[in-house]
N, C-alpha and C positions, 0 to 999 in steps of 0.2 A: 625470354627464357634463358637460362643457364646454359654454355656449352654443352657437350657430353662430357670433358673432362671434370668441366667444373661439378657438373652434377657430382659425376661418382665420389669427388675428393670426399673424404672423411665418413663411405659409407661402406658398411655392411654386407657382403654378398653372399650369398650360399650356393653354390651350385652341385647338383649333382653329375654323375658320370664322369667327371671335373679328370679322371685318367684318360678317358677313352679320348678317340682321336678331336673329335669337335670339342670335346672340355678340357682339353692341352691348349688348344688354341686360344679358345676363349680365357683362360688361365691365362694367358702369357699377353693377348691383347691386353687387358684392363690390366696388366702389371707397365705394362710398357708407354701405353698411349692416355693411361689414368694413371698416373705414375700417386696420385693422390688421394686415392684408394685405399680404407684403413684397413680390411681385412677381409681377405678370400675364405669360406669356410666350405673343407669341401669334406662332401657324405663318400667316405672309402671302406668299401670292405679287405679285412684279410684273406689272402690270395697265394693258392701253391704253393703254401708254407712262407709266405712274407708277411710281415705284419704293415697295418695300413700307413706307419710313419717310413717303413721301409719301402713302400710303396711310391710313395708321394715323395719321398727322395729321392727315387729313381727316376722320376718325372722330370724333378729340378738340372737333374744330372745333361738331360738330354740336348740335344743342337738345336732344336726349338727353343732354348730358352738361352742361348747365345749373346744377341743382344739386349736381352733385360741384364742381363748376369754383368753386362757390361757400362749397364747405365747404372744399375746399382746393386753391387757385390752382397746385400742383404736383403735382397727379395724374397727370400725363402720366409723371414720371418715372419712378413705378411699370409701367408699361407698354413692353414690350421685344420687340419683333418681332422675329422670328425667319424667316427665308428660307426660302420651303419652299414645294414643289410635291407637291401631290397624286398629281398621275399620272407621276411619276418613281421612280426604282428609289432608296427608303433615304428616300422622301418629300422627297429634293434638298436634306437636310439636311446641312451639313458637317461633317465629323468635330469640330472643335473645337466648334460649336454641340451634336453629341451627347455629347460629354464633358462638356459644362456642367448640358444635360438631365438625363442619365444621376445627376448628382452633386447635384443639388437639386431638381429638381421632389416636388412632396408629394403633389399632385390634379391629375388629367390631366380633360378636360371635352370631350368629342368631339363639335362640333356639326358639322363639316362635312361636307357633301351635296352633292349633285345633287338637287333636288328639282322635277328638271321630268319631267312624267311620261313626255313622249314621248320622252325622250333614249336613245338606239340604247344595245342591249345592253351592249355591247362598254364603250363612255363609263361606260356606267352599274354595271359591277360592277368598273370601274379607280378611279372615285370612292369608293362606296356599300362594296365589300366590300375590293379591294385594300387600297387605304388603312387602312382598318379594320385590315387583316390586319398591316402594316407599323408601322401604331401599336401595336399592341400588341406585337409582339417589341421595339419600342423601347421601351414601356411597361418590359417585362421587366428590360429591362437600368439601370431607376430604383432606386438602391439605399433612398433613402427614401420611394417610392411608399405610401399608406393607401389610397388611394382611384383606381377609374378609372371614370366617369360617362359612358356611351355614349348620344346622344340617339338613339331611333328613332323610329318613327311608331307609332300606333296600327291604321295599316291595313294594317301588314306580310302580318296574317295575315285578312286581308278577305275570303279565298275562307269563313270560317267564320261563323259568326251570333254563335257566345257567344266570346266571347274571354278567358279565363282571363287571368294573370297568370304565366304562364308560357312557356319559351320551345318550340316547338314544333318536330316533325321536318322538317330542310330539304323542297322537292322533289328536291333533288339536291346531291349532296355538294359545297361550294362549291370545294374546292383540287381536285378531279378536272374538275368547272368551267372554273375559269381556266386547268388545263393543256392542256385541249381547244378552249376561243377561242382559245389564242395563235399556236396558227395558219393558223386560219378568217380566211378575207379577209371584208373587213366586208359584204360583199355574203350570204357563207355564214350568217354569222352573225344577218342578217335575216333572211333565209329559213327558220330556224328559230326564230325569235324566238317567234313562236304558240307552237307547241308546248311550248317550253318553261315560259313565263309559265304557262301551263295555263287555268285557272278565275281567275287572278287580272287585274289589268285593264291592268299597264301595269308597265314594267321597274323602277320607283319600288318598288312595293311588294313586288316580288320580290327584288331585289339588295337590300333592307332586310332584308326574312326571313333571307335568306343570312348576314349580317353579324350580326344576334342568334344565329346560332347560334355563328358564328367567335369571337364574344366569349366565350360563355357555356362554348366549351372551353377556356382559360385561367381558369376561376372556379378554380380550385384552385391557382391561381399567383400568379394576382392578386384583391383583394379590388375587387369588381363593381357596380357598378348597371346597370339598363337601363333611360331614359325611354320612356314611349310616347306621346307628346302627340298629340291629333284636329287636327282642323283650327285651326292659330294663327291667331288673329287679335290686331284692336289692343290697348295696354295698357288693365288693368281702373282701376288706382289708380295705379302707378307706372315710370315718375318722375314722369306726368300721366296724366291717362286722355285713351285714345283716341290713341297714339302708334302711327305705323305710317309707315312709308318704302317699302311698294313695292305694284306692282300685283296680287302674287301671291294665288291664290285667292279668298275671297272679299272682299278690296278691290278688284278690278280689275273685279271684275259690280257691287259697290254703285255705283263710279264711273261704270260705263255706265251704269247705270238713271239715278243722277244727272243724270247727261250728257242724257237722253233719246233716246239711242243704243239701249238695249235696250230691247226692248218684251214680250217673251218667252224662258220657256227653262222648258227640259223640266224637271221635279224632281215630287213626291211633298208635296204641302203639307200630310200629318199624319207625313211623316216627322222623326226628328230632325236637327236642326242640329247637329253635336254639335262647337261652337266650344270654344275655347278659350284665356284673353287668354295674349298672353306673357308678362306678368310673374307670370299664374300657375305656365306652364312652369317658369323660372327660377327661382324660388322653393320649386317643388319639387325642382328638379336639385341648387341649393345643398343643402337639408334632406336630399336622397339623400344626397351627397359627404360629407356631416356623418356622420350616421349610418352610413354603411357605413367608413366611418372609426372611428367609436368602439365600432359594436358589432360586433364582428366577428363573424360568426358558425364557429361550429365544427358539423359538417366548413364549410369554406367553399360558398357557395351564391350564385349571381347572383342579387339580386334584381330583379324585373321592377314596375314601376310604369303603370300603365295609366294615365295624363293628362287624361282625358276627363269630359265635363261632362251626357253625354247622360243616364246613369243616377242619377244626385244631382240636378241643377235642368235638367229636359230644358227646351227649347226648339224649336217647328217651322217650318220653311220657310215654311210660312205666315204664320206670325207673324215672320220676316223680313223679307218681302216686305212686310208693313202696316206696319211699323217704319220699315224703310227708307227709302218711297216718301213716309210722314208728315214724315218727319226733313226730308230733301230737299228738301219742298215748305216747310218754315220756316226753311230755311237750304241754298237754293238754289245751284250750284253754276256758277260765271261761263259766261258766254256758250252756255248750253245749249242742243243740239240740235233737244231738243225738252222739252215739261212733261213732269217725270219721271212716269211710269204704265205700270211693268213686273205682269206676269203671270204666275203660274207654273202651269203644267196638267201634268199626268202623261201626257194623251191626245197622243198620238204626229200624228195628223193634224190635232188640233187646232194645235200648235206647229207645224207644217210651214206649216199655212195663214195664223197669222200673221207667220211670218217671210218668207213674202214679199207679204204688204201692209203689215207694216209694219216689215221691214228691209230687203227686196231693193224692191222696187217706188219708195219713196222714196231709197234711196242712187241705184238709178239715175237720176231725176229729176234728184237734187241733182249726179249729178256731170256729168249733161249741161247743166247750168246751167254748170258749172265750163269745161265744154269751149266752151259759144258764149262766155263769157268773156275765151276764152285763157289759164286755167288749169288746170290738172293735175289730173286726177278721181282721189280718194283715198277717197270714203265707200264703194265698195261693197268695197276693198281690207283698209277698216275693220270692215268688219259681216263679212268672211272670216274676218278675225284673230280677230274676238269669237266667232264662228260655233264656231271651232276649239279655242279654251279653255272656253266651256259645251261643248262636248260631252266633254274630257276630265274635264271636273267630275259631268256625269250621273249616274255611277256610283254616285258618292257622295250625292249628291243624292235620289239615286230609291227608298232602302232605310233600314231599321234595321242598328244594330248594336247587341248587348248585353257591355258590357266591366264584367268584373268589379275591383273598385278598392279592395280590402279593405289593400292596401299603402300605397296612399295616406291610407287612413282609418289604419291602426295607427302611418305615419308622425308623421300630423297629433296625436296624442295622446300622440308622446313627445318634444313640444314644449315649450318652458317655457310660459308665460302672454305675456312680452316677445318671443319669436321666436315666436308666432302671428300678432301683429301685425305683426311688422317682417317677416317670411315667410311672406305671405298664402297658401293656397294654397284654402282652403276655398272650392271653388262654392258651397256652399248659400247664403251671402250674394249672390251675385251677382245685380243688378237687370238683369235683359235688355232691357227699353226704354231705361233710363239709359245699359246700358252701348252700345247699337244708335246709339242718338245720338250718344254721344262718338265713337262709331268712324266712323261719317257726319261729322261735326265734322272729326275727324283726318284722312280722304283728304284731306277740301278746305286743311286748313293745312299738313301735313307730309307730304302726297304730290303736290299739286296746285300748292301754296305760292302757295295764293288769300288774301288779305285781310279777316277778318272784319268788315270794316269796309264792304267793297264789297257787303254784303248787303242792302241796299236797293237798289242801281241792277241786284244780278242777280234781283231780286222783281219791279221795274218788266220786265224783260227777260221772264220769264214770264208778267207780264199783257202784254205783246208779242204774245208766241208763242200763246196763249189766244183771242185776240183776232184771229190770222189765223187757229187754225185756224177760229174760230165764221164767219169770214168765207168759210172754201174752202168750208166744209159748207151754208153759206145758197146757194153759188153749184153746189153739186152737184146740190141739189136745184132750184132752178132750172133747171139743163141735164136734169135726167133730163125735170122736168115739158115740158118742153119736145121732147123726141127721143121721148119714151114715149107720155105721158098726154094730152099735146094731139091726137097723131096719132090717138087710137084712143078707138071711143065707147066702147067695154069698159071702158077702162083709164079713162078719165073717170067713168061709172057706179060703179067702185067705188072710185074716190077720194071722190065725192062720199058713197058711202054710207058709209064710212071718217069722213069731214067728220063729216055728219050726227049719223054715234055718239056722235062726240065731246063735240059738241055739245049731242046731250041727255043726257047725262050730266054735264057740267058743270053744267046747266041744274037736273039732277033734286038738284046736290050742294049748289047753292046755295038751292036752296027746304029741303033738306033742313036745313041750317046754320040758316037764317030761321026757319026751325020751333022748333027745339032752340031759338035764341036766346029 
């Protein structure tokens, strides 16, 4: 067989979601490492008042695209946006853009999603399954189609503990589905929202389940992959470690803890983390496209790729949290809240009682500071927002999963020796402190687009904050001694005998010391 470089040279690619964070990556890998690659075609909608060329230039614009820009100052012109709407009828592609589709695309790369968990049924199988369904009849009609690379998740099928590699029975027939929402007014349609999800936690991972099946009925038409990546995080190696652009998942709690905004949150600290960097994702998805490409299999068969890092080099929340809180406090994050010192408990009333002494109790403080001000109280509006994203995270947080990855293993061995290296994808290398640091490192430069430089005056900021609380806490107990222990001979007696203990025991360690000495 072909490389993977050499495959991609002189082919075709369509990707969608080709902005969001895994289709930047992916964009920028096959510009960089298939330098041979004749044309990226990506489906973008107009957004916020930008139009989609505006868009996708601001793409190009970005630090993720650093070293392409550098290996070739005309990369952009392989890159060809295509108009196109999701949640419209033919995906609001024009007929003249689908004749061109239709007539040279080679590998179709399906990243776009909805990947918020709360988003209303309805949003969410117009995104997640429609779309899915719509690409692919237009997939059909590609007359040089090898390959179609559908990203999912690995928690599609989360109501289960072992997770196979394979694709499993919907709960409910997806095209009988959509013909019975369309016309539930959206209010119907919440209202059986429970019921329908069942066991699973959120419309995310259900309208994903749905869409691996809708794919997996065209495996006999079209030749298949199906990723399943866990939880993405920042890059491991490249295009740098530690690259990440947005607040989702678990950057947006490292940046609170950071911040000294979060002080707790419910999770299971011997359960798995089961992260996973992106440019491992994409490095597998490429190596899919490749191989379901060249080896076809007969009869044809979707294969299914489980993404996941928890079964090959686990890692726990635990060792998260020690990670993360370490990092932080040697590469401090501007103007913090508080000295980062998050917590993770599994006990349900333990997390309730410090989330209001130490996120509700202090936001209100702080924002009735805001209010004798004359300014707008915004922290307990903040500690809502955060309140409301760990708990859609919980879920995951609080349990194992065991995902079987024998596809990803027989992939990675029918690699040459040169695309192991240039198409990492193997966790067993992965350093989970190194890579916890870079990804702490990364919110603060390319999400936060803090200054590495400014890392001494936000250290001096922390021995600040260190140094008022040492001062609230000296003047706490001062007021208790005061309101408590003065007024009462009880409560004096057993200070003193409290005192006293101390005292000889100190006494009894230092004769002890002098002894030894």
């Amino acid at each position: 067989m072909a490389s993977i470089p050499e495959y991609y040279a002189g082919k075709n690619v369509l990707i969608t979601g080709g902005t969001g964070f895994m289709g930047k990556v992916l964009v920028e890998k096959l510009l960089r490492s298939c330098p041979g690659v004749k044309a990226l075609y990506l489906l973008v909608r107009p957004k916020a008042g930008q139009s989609m060329q505006q868009r996708v230039s601001d793409m190009m614009t970005c630090k993720l695209f650093d070293r392409v820009r550098e290996d070739d100052p005309d990369f952009h012109q392989k890159i060809i946006p295509i108009s196109s709407e999701l949640t419209q009828p033919g995906l609001a592609i024009g007929p003249e853009d689908v004749e061109k589709l239709s007539a040279c695309i080679n590998v179709v790369f399906h990243c776009a999603a909805t990947i918020r968990f709360d988003e209303p049924l309805k949003h969410a199988l117009q995104l997640n399954v429609i779309a899915t369904q719509q690409l692919l009849s237009l997939a059909k009609q590609m007359h040089h189609l090898e390959a179609f690379v559908h990203i999912s998740t690995a928690y599609a099928n989360c109501n289960r503990k072992h997770i196979d590699e394979v694709i499993y029975p919907p709960p409910v027939d997806p095209k009988k589905l959509i013909e019975s929402v369309e016309w539930m007014d959206d209010g119907i349609v919440r209202d059986i929202t429970p019921r329908l999800i069942g066991d699973r936690p959120n419309t995310y991972t259900y309208t994903k389940a749905l869409a691996e099946y809708l794919v997996q009925q065209e495996q006999d038409k079209l030749n298949i992959a199906i990723i399943r990546p866990s939880i993405v995080g920042a890059s491991w190696q490249e295009p740098f470690p530690g690259w990440i652009d947005n607040f989702n998942g678990p950057s947006g709690v490292f940046i609170a803890a950071g911040k000294g905004i979060l002080r707790t949150m419910r999770a299971n600290n011997d359960a798995v983390a089961d992260l996973i960097p992106v440019d491992v994702v994409i490095n597998l998805t490429l190596a899919a496209g490749w191989y379901t490409a060249e080896c076809r299999l007969v009869p044809k068969t979707a294969l299914v790729y489980n993404c996941t890092s928890g079964g090959i080099n686990p890692f726990h929340w635990g060792e998260i949290e020690h990670h993360v809180m370490s990092s932080f406090k040697r590469n401090p994050l501007d103007q913090a809240f508080r000295r980062p010192n998050a917590n993770i408990t599994s006990n349900y009333l333990i997390n309730q009682y410090w989330i209001l002494v130490s996120h509700k109790f202090p936001a209100l403080i702080y924002d009735l500071v805001l209010r004798l001000s004359g300014q707008k109280p915004q922290m307990m509006r903040i500690f809502n927002r955060l309140h409301k994203a760990i708990g859609l995270l919980e879920y995951f947080s609080s349990q194992d999963w065991e995902w079987n990855s024998e596809n990803m293993s027989m992939l990675l061995s029918q690699l040459t020796p040169e695309d192991k290296k240039t198409f990492n994808f193997d966790v067993r290398q992965l350093n989970w402190p190194e890579y916890i640091e870079n990804y702490c490192i990364g919110t603060k430069k390319y999400v936060l687009n803090e200054d590495m430089s400014d890392i001494p005056a936000a250290r001096q900021h922390l021995r600040k904050l260190r140094n008022i609380r040492y001062t609230f806490n000296t003047l706490l107990v001062v007021f208790i001694w005061r309101v408590f222990i003065a007024r009462s001979q009880m409560a004096r007696n057993i200070w003193y005998f409290v005192v006293n203990l101390c005292f000889k025991f100190l006494s009894y360690f230092r004769a002890s010391s002098t002894i030894t000495n």
